[in-house]
C-alpha positions as CSV (number, residue, x, y, z in Angstrom):
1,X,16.6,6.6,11.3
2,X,12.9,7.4,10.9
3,X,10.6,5.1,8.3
4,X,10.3,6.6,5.2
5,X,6.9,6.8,3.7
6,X,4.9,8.1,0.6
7,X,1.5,8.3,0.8
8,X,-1.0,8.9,-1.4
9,X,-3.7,11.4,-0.8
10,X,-6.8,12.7,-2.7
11,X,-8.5,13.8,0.0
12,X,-11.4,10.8,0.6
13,X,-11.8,9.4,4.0
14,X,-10.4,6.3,2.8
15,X,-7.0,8.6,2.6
16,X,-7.4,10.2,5.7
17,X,-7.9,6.7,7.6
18,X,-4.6,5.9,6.2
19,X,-3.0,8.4,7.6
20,X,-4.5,7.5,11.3
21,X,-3.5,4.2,10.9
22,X,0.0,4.3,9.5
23,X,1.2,7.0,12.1
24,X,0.1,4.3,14.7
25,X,1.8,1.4,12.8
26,X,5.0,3.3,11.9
27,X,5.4,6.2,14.7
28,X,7.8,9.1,14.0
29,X,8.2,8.4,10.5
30,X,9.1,10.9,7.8
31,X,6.0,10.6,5.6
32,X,5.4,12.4,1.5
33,X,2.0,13.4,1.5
34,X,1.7,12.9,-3.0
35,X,-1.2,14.6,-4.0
36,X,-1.7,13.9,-8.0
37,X,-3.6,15.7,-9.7
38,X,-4.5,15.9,-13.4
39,X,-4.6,19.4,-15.7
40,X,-6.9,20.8,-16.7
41,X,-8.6,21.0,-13.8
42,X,-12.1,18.6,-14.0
43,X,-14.6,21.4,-13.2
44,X,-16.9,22.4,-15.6
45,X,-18.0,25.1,-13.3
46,X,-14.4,26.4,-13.0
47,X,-14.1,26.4,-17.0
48,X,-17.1,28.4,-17.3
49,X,-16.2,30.7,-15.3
50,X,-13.0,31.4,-16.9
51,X,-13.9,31.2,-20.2
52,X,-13.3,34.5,-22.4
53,X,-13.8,32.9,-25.8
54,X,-11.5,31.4,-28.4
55,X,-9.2,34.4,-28.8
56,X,-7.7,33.9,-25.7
57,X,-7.7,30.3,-25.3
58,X,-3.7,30.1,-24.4
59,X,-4.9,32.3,-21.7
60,X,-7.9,30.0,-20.9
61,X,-6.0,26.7,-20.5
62,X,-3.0,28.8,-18.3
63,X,-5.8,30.2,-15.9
64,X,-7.3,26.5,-15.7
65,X,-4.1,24.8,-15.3
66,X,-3.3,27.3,-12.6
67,X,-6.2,27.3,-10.6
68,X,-5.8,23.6,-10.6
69,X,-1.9,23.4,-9.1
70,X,-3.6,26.0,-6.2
71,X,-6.5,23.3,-5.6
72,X,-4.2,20.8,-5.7
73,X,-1.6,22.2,-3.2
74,X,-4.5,23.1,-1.3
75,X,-5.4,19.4,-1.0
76,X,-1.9,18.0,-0.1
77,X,-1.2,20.8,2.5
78,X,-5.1,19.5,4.6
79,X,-3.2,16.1,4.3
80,X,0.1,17.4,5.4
81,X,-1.8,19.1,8.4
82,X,-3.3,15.6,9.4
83,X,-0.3,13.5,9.1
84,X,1.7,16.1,10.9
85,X,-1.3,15.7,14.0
86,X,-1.1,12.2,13.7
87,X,3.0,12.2,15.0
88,X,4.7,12.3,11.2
89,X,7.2,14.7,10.0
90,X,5.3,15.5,7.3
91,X,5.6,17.2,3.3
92,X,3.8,17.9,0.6
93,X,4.6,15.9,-2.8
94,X,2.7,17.8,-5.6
95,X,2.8,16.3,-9.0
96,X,0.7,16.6,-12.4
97,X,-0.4,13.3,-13.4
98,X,-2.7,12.2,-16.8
99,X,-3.7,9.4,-15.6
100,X,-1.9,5.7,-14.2
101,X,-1.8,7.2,-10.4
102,X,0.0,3.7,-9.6
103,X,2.1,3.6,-11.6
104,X,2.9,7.7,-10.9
105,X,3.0,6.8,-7.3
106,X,5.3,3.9,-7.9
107,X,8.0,6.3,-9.4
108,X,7.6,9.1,-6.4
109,X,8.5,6.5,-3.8
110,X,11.6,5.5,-6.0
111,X,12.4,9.1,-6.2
112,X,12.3,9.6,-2.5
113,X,13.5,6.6,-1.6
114,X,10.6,5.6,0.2
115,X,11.0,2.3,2.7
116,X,7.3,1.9,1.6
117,X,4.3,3.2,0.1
118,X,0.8,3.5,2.1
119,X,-2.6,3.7,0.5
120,X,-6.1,3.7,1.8
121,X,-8.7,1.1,0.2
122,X,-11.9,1.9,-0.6
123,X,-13.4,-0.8,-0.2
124,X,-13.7,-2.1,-3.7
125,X,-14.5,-5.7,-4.1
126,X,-14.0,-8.9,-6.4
127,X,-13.5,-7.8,-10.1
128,X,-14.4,-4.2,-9.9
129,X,-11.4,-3.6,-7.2
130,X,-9.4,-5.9,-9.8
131,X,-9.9,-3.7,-12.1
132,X,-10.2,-0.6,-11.2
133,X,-8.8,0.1,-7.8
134,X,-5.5,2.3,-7.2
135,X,-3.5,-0.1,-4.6
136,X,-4.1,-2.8,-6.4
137,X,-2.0,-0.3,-9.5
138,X,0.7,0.6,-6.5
139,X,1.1,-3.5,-6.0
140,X,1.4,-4.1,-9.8
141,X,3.9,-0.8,-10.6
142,X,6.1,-1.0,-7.3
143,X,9.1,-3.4,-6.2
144,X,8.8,-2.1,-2.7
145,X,6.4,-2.6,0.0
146,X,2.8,-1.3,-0.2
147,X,0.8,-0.8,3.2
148,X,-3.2,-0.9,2.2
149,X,-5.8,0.4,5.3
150,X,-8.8,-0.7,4.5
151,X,-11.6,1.8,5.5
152,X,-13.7,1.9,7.6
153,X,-11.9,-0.3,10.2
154,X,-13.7,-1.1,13.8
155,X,-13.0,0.2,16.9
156,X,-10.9,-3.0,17.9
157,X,-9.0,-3.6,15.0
158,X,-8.2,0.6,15.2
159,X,-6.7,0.1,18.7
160,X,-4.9,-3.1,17.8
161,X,-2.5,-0.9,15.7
162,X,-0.9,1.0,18.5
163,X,0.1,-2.6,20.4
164,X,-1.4,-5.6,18.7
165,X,1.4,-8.3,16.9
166,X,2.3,-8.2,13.2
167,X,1.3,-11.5,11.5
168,X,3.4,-12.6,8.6
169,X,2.0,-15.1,6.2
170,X,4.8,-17.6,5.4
171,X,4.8,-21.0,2.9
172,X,8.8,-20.4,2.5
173,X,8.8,-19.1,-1.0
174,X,10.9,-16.5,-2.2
175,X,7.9,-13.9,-1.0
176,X,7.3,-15.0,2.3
177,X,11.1,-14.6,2.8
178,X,10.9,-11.1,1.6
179,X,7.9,-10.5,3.9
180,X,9.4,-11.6,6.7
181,X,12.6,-9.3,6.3
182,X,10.4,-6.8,5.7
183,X,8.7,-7.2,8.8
184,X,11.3,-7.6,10.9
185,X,13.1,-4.3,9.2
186,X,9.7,-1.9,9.5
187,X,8.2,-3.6,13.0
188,X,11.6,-3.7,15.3
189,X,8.9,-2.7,18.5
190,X,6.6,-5.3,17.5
191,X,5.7,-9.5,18.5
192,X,6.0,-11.2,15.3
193,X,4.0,-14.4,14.7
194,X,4.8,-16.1,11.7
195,X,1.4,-18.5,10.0
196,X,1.6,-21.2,8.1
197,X,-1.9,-21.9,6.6
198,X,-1.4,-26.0,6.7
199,X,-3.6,-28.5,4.4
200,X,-2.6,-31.7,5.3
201,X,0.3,-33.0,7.3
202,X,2.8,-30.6,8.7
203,X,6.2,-31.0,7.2
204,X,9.8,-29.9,7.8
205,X,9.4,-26.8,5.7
206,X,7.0,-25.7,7.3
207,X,8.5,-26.1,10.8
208,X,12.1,-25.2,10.1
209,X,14.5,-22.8,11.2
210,X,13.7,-18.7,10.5
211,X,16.1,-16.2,9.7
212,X,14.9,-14.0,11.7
213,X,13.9,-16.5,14.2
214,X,14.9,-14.8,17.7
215,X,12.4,-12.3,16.9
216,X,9.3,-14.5,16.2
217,X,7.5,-15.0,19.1
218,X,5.3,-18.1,17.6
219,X,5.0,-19.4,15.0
220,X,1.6,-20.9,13.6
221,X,0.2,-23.6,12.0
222,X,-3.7,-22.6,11.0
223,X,-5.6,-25.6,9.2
224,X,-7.5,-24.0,6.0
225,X,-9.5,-26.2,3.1
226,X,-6.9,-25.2,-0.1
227,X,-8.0,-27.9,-2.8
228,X,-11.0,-27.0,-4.1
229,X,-9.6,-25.7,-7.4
230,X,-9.9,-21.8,-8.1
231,X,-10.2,-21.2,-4.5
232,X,-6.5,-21.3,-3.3
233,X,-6.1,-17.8,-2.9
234,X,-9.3,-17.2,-0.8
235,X,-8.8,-20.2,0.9
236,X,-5.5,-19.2,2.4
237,X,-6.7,-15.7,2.3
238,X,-9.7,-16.4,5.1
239,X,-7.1,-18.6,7.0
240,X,-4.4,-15.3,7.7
241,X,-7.4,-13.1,8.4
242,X,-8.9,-15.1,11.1
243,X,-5.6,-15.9,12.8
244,X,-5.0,-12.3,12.6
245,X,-8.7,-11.6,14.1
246,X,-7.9,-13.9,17.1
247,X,-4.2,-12.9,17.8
248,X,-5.6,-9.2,17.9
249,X,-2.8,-8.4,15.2
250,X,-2.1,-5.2,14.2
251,X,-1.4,-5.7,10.4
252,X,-0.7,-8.8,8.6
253,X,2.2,-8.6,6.5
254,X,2.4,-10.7,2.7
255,X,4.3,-11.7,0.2
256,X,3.5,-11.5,-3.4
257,X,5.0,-14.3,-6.0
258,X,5.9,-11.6,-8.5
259,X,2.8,-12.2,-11.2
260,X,1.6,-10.6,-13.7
261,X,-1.6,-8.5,-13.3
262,X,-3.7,-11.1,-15.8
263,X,-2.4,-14.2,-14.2
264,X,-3.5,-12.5,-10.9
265,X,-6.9,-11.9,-12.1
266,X,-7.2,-14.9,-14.2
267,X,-5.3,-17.8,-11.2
268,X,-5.9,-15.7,-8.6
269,X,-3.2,-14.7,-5.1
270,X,-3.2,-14.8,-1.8
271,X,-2.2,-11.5,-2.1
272,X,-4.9,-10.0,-3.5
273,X,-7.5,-12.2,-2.1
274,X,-6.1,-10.8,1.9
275,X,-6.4,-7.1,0.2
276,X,-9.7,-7.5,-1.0
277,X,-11.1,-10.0,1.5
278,X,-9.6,-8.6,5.0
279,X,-10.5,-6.4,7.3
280,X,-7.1,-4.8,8.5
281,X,-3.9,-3.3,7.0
282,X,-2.1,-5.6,4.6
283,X,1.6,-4.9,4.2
284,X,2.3,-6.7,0.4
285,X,6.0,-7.2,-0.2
286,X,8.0,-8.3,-3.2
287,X,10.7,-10.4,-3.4
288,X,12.8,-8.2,-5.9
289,X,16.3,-8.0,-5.3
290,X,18.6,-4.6,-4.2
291,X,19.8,-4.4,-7.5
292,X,16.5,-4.4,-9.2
293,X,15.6,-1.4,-7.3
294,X,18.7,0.9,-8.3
295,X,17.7,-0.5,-11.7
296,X,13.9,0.9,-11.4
297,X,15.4,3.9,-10.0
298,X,17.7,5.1,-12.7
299,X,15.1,4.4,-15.5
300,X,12.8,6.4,-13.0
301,X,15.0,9.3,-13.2
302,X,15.7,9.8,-16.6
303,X,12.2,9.1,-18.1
304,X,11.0,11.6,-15.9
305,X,11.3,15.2,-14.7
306,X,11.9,16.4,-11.4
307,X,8.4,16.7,-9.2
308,X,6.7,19.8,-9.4
């Protein structure tokens, strides 16, 4: 059965990047192209245009509102074209949206069913990309796994993600658990190598048996400088992302510990610090249980309409 994936698309470069790299990462998948777009269409020169003065203003906001579902179907059909050149089976996913694109994203990909979502990343860094960044929204809003291409990636790490290895980051908590599942669920064609960023001596845990362990092909101890306080995050962040540099991996593959937004920003996560410090796709996986999602599904469905 194909990978499932929802993707969201506005068009930038960043987006189109995405596309390139998750149809060499996840090959022959079935892929939603979600285009959201917000009524009334933002163009003041579009406005002007169809602006006929306050007696018609029903009319006014219905030409607006129309014109901006064609521009937006327009949009989502140039990324449908690309993903379906790229080796996806690929659809459009339309939807009007007023704001909160994670969050709108994170209900589409329950609504679809979606194995995982896939976002392109602008580039945003430290506090601003915090704040203001749309994957880092899709990581906050979603129980399932988010796959963030960073953009623009070199010609090496690009041809890495036809062949290279998948990387999983693993200090046997509940998330690295879940990331390792997840990897070995969405990579079945592709060497695992499981790295433990080790700060001190190396222990049992840290050495133990897998559950997945006929499929990892090594597994990794990488030394990294975690106790200067404040810098955890980083710390193990720059660890992953050079042992991913030197294995040639293809994406590195996380787990998040399920915090909240503020304690992210506030503590700070390994997480985030690979997203906004790495140079190559990050696949960020929660360790929320089945149930949760049927939960998150149903609420999903009746709080909101069908897609448009």
């Amino acid at each position: 059965m194909p990978t499932r994936i929802i993707l969201g698309y506005d068009g930038s470069p960043a987006a189109s990047a995405a596309i390139d790299a998750g149809a060499r990462l996840f090959p022959d998948a079935h892929a939603w192209v979600a285009h959201l777009w917000a009524p009334p269409f933002a163009s003041a020169e579009l406005r002007e245009r169809l602006w006929s003065g306050t007696r018609k203003i029903d009319d006014f906001i219905e030409a607006v509102e129309h014109e901006g579902r064609r521009e937006a179907d327009r949009m989502a059909a140039i990324g449908v074209v690309l993903a379906n050149s790229a080796g996806w089976s690929a659809e459009p996913l339309v939807v009007s949206s007023y704001g909160g694109e994670g969050p709108r994203l994170a209900e589409l990909a329950e609504q679809v069913d979606a194995d995982l979502t896939v976002i392109g990343s602008r580039g945003l860094g430290n506090a601003r990309a915090v704040l203001g960044s749309v994957s880092d929204s899709v990581l906050h809003s979603t129980p399932r796994p988010v796959l963030v291409v960073p953009h623009p990636l070199l010609i090496d790490e690009f041809a890495a993600l036809s062949t290279g290895p998948v990387l999983i980051g693993h200090d046997s908590s509940a998330g690295a658990q879940a990331a390792l599942a997840a990897a070995d669920r969405l990579f079945p064609e592709r060497t695992l190598l499981v790295a433990t960023v080790q700060d001190g001596e190396v222990t049992d845990e840290t050495t133990g048996p897998l559950p997945v362990g006929d499929r990892v092909a090594e597994r990794l101890q990488v030394p990294g400088d975690c106790r200067r306080h404040g810098s955890h995050g980083r710390s193990v962040a720059a660890a992953l992302t050079g042992c991913a540099r030197q294995h040639g991996a293809a994406a590195l593959v996380v787990g998040s510990h399920g915090r909240s937004a503020v304690h992210e920003m506030l503590f700070g996560s390994v997480a985030l610090a690979v997203l906004h410090h790495g140079y190559l796709p990050v696949l960020v996986v929660h360790p929320a249980a089945p149930e949760d999602r049927h939960e998150l599904a149903a609420a999903t469905s009746q709080a909101r309409p069908a897609a448009s």
